[in-house]
MIPAPA-845812 format. One record per residue (C-alpha): residue in three letters; residue number from 1; x negated, z, y negated. Coordinates in nm, 3 decimals. Example, Ala and Ser with C-alpha at 12.3 -4.5 7.8 and 13.67 -1.06 7.14 Angstrom:
('ALA',1,(-1.230,0.780,0.450)),
('SER',2,(-1.367,0.714,0.106)),
END
This chain:
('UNK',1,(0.000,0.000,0.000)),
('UNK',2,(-0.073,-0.054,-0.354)),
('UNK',3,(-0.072,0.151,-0.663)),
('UNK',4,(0.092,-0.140,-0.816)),
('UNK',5,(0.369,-0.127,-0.584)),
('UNK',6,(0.512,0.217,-0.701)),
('UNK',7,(0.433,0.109,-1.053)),
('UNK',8,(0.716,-0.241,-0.945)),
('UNK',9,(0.907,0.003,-0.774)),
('UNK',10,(0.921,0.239,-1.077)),
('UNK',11,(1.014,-0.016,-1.294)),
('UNK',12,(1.272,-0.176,-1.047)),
('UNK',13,(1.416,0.150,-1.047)),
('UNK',14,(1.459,0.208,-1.420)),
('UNK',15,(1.616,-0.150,-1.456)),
('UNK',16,(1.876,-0.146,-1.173)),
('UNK',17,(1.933,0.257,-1.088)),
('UNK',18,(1.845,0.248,-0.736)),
('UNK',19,(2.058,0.468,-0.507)),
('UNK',20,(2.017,0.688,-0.222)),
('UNK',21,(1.997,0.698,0.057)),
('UNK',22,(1.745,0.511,0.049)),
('UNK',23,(1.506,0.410,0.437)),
('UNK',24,(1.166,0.367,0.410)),
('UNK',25,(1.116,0.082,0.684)),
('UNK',26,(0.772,0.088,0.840)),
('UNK',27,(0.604,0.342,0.593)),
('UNK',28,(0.452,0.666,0.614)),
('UNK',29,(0.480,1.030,0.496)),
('UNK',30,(0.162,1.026,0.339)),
('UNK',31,(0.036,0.651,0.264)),
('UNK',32,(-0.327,0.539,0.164)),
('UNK',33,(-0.254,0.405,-0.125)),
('UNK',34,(-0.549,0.142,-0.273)),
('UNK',35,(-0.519,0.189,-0.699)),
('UNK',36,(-0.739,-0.124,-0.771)),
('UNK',37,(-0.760,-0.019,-1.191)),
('UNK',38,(-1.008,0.267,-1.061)),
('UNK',39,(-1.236,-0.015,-0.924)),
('UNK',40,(-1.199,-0.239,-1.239)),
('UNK',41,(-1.305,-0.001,-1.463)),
('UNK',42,(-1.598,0.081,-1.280)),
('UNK',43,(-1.736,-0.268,-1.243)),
('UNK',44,(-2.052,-0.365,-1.397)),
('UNK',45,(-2.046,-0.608,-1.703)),
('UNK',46,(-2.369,-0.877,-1.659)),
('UNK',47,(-2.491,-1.129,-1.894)),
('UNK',48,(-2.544,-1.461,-1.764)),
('UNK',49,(-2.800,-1.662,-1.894)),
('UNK',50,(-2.564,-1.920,-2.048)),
('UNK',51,(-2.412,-1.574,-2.232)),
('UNK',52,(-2.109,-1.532,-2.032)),
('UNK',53,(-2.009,-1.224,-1.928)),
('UNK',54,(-1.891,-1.115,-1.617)),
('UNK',55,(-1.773,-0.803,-1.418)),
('UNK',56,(-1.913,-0.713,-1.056)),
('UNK',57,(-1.769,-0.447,-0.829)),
('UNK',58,(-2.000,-0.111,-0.813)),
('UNK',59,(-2.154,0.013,-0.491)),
('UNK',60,(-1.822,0.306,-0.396)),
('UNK',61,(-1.515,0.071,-0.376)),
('UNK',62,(-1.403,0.328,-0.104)),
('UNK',63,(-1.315,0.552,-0.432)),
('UNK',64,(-1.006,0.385,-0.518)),
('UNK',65,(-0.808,0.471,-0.260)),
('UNK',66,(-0.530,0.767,-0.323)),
('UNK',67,(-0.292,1.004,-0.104)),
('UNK',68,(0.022,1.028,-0.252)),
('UNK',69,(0.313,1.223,-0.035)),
('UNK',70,(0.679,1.078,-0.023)),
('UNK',71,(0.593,0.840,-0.261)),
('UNK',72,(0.943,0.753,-0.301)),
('UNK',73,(1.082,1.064,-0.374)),
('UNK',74,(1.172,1.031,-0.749)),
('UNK',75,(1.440,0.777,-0.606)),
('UNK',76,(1.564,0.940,-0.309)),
('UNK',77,(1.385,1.333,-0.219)),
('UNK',78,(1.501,1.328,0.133)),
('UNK',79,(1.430,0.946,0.224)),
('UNK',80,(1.423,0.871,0.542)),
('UNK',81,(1.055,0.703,0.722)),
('UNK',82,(1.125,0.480,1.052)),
('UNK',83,(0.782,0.329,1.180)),
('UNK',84,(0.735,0.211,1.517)),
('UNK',85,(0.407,0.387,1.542)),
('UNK',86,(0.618,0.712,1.502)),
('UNK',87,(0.783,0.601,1.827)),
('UNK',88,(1.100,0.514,1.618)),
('UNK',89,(1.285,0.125,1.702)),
('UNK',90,(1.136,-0.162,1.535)),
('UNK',91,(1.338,-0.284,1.206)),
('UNK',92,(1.546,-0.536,1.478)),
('UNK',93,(1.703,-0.244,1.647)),
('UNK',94,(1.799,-0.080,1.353)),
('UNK',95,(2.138,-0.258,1.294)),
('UNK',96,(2.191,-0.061,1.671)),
('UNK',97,(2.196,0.291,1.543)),
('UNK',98,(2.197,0.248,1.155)),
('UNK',99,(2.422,-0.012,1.033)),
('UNK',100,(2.614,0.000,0.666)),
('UNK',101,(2.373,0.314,0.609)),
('UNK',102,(2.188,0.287,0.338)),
('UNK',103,(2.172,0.177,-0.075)),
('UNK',104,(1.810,0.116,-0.098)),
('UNK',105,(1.590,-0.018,0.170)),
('UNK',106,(1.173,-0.056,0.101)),
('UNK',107,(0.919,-0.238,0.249)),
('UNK',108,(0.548,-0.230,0.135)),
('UNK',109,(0.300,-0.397,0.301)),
('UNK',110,(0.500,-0.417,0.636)),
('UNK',111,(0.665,-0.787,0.624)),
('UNK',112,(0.305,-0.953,0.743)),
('UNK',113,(0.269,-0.717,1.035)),
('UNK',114,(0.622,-0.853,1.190)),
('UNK',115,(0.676,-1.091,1.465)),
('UNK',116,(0.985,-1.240,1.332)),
('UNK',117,(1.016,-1.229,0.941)),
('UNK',118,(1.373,-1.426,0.957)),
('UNK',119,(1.469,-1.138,1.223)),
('UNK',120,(1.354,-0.882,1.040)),
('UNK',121,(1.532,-0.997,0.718)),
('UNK',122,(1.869,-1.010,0.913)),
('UNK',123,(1.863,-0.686,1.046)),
('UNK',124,(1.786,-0.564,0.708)),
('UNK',125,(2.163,-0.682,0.570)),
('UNK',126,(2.271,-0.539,0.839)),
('UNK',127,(2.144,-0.155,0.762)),
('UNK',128,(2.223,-0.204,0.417)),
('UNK',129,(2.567,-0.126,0.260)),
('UNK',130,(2.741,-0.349,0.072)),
('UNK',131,(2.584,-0.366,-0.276)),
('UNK',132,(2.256,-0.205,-0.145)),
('UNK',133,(1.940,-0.295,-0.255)),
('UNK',134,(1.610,-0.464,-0.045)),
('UNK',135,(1.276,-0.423,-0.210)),
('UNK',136,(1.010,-0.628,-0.014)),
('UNK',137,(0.674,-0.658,-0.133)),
('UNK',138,(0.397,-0.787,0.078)),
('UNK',139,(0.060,-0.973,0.044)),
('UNK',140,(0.016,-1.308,-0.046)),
('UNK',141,(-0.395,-1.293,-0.044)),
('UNK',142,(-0.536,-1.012,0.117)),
('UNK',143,(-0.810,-0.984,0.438)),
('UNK',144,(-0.738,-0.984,0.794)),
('UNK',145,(-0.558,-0.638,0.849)),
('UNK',146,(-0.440,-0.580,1.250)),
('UNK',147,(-0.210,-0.269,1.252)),
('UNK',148,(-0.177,-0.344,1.564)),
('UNK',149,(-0.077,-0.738,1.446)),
('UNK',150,(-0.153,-0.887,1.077)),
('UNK',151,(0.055,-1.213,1.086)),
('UNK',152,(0.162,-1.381,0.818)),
('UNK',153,(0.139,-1.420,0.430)),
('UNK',154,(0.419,-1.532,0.160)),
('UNK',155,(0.439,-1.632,-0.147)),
('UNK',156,(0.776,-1.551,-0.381)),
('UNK',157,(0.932,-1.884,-0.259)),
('UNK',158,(0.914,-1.795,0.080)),
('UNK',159,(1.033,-1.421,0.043)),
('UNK',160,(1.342,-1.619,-0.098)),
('UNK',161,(1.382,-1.886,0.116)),
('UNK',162,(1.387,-1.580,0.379)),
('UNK',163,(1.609,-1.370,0.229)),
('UNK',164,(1.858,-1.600,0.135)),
('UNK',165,(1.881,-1.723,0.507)),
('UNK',166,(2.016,-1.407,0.608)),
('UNK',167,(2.255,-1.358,0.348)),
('UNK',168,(2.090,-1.175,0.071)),
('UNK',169,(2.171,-1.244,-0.294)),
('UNK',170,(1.830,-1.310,-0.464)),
('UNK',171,(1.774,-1.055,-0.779)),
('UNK',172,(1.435,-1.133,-0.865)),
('UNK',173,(1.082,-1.173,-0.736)),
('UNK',174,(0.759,-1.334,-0.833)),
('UNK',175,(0.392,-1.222,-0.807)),
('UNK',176,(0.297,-0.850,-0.914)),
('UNK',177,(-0.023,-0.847,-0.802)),
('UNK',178,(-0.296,-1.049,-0.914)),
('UNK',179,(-0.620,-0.978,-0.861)),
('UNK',180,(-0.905,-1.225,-0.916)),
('UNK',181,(-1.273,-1.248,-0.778)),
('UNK',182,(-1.377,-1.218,-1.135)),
('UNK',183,(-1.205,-0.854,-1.178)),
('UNK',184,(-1.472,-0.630,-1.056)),
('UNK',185,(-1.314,-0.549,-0.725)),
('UNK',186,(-1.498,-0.566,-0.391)),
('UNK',187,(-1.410,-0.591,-0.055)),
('UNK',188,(-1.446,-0.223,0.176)),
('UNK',189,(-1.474,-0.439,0.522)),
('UNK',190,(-1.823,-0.350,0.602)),
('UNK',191,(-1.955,-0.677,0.686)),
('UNK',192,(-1.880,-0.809,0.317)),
('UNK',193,(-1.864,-0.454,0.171)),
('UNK',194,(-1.852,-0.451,-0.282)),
('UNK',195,(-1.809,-0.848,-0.246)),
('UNK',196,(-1.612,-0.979,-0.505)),
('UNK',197,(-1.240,-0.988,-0.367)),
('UNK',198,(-0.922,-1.156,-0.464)),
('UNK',199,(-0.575,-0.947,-0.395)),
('UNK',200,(-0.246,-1.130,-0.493)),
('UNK',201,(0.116,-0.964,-0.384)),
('UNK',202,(0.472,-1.098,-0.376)),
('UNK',203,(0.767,-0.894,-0.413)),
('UNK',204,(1.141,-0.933,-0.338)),
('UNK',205,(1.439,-0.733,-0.484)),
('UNK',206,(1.745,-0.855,-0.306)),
('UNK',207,(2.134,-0.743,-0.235)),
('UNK',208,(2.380,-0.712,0.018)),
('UNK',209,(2.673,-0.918,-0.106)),
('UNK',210,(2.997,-0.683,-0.184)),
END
C-alpha cells in the first residue's frame, strides 16, 4: 500500500461521505505502508556537466516505509478485514456469505494479485448494497511483487472497462500516483537496490446502481 492511497481515500471520503460498513477486501490490520515523499526529499540534487540538475535516491530507501493500524478507521472504526491469507474465502465467495452487506468496499493493492479481475469485480456488486461505494486502486507500474501471485497491471481505462462489465456505475478514476525515475526514489529489491524507480497507480471509485 501507498501513503498516497489514504491521502485518495481521504479525499474520496470528504467529497462523497463514504458510509459504513465499510469491508476491507484483501487488506490487513496493520499494513506496510510505502510513503514515497520521505524518499523524495531525501534524494541527492547533482549537477550535470551540461548544468542540469537532477535528483538521485539516497543509500536507506528502506526508511520510507510506515505502520499505520486500521488505516481506515476514520471512515468506518469497526471495518471489517477478509484476506485469504487469514484463512478467510477469496473475494469470489464472498457474494456466498456476504451479499447486499456493505456501503463501502476497498481495495489497495490487491486487484493485480487476482486470478480473475472480471470475477472479482462481479462479486464485488454483489457484496455491495445498493448505492454502495467500490474504491479500487492498484498499480499500473510497479516491480514484480508475488504474494503468493503478482498478475496483472491496469491502467484507468481498464479499471473501467472492468467495472462497467459487471454493472458498476463509473464515478471517477484516473492516475494518483505518479512517480518518475527522475524523482529521487529507488528501488528496495536487493539486486537493483537505490536504483532510480518509476511507481504509477490507478484508482477506481465506482457504485452499485440503486
Amino acid at each position: 500500500m501507498f501513503k498516497l492511497d489514504i491521502d485518495l481515500i481521504q479525499g474520496l471520503h470528504a467529497k462523497y461521505g463514504l458510509k459504513a460498513p465499510l469491508l476491507d477486501a484483501g487488506g490487513l490490520p496493520n499494513p506496510t505502508i510505502a510513503d514515497y515523499d520521505i524518499s523524495a526529499k531525501k534524494a541527492l540534487s547533482v549537477t550535470l556537466e551540461d548544468g542540469r540538475t537532477v535528483k538521485v535516491p539516497h543509500a536507506f530507501q528502506g526508511d520510507r516505509y510506515l505502520q499505520i493500524t486500521r488505516p481506515w478507521s476514520f471512515i468506518d472504526p469497526n471495518y471489517l478485514i477478509l484476506n485469504p491469507g487469514m484463512g478467510d474465502p477469496f473475494i469470489e465467495e464472498l457474494p456466498t456469505q456476504y451479499s447486499d452487506r456493505f456501503e463501502t468496499v476497498i481495495l489497495v493493492s490487491v486487484f493485480e494479485h487476482v486470478d480473475n479481475p472480471y470475477r472479482v469485480s462481479d462479486a464485488l456488486l454483489k457484496i455491495l448494497k445498493p448505492g454502495g461505494c467500490l474504491i479500487n486502486s492498484t498499480p499500473f507500474i510497479f516491480p514484480y511483487h508475488p504474494s503468493p501471485e503478482d498478475n496483472w497491471r491496469f491502467s484507468p481505462t481498464a479499471l473501467k472497462r472492468i467495472h462497467e462489465s459487471s454493472g458498476f456505475q463509473w464515478v471517477e478514476g484516473d492516475f494518483h500516483i505518479k512517480i518518475n525515475t527522475g524523482d529521487g526514489v529507488g528501488d528496495t529489491n536487493p539486486e537493483r537496490y537505490a536504483q532510480p524507480q518509476a511507481i504509477w497507480a490507478s484508482y477506481a471509485f465506482c457504485r452499485r446502481p440503486q
